[in-house]
C-alpha positions in Angstrom: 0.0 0.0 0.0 1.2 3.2 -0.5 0.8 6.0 1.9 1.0 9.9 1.6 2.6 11.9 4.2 3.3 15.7 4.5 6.5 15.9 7.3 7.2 18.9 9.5 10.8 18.2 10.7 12.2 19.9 13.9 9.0 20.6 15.5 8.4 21.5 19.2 5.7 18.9 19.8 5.5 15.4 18.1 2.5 14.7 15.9 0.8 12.0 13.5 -2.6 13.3 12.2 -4.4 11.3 10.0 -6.1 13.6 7.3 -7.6 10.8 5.1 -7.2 7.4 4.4 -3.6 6.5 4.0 -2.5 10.5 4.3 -0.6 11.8 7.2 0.4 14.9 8.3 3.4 14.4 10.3 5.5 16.2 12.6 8.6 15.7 14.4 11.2 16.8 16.6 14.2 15.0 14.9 15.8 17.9 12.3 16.0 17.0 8.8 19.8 16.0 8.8 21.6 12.7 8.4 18.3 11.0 7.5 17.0 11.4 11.3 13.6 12.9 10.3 13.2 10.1 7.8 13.8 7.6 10.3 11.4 8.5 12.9 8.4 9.4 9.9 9.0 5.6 9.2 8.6 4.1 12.9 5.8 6.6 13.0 3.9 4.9 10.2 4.8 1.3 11.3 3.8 1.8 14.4 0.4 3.1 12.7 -0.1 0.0 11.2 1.5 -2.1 13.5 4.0 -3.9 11.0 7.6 -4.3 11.7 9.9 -1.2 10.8 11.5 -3.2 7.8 8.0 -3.1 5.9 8.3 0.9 5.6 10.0 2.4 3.2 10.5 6.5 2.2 10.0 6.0 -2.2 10.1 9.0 -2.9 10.6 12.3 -1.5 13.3 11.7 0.3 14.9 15.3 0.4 11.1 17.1 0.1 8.0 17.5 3.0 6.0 15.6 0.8 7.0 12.1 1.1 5.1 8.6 -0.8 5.5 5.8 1.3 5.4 1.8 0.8 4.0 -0.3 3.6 4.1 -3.9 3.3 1.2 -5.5 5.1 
């Protein structure tokens, strides 16, 4: 399944809202550097659809807010 996320990297306050099915609105506290952001959007979203962290993977967008996302389930 593919998933749509908008990230907000280096925010005060952690959040995951769900804006419509399989779109996300995501903000963290990691700052976009050395892939940290990335990361945490990805244990974000497995833990959303509670499969492992090996089933998420960042396709495209990788540098941009607007991320696609592949889940595995």
């Amino acid at each position: 399944m593919l998933v749509r996320v908008k990230v907000a990297a280096g925010a005060r306050k952690e959040r995951f809202i769900e804006l419509m099915e399989h779109s996300f609105d995501i903000h963290v506290k990691e700052k976009a550097e050395r892939n940290e952001a990335n990361r945490r959007v990805e244990i974000l979203v497995a833990r959303h659809y509670r499969v492992p962290e090996k089933d998420v993977k960042i396709i495209s967008g990788h540098t941009r807010a607007r991320k696609t996302i592949r889940v595995l389930k």
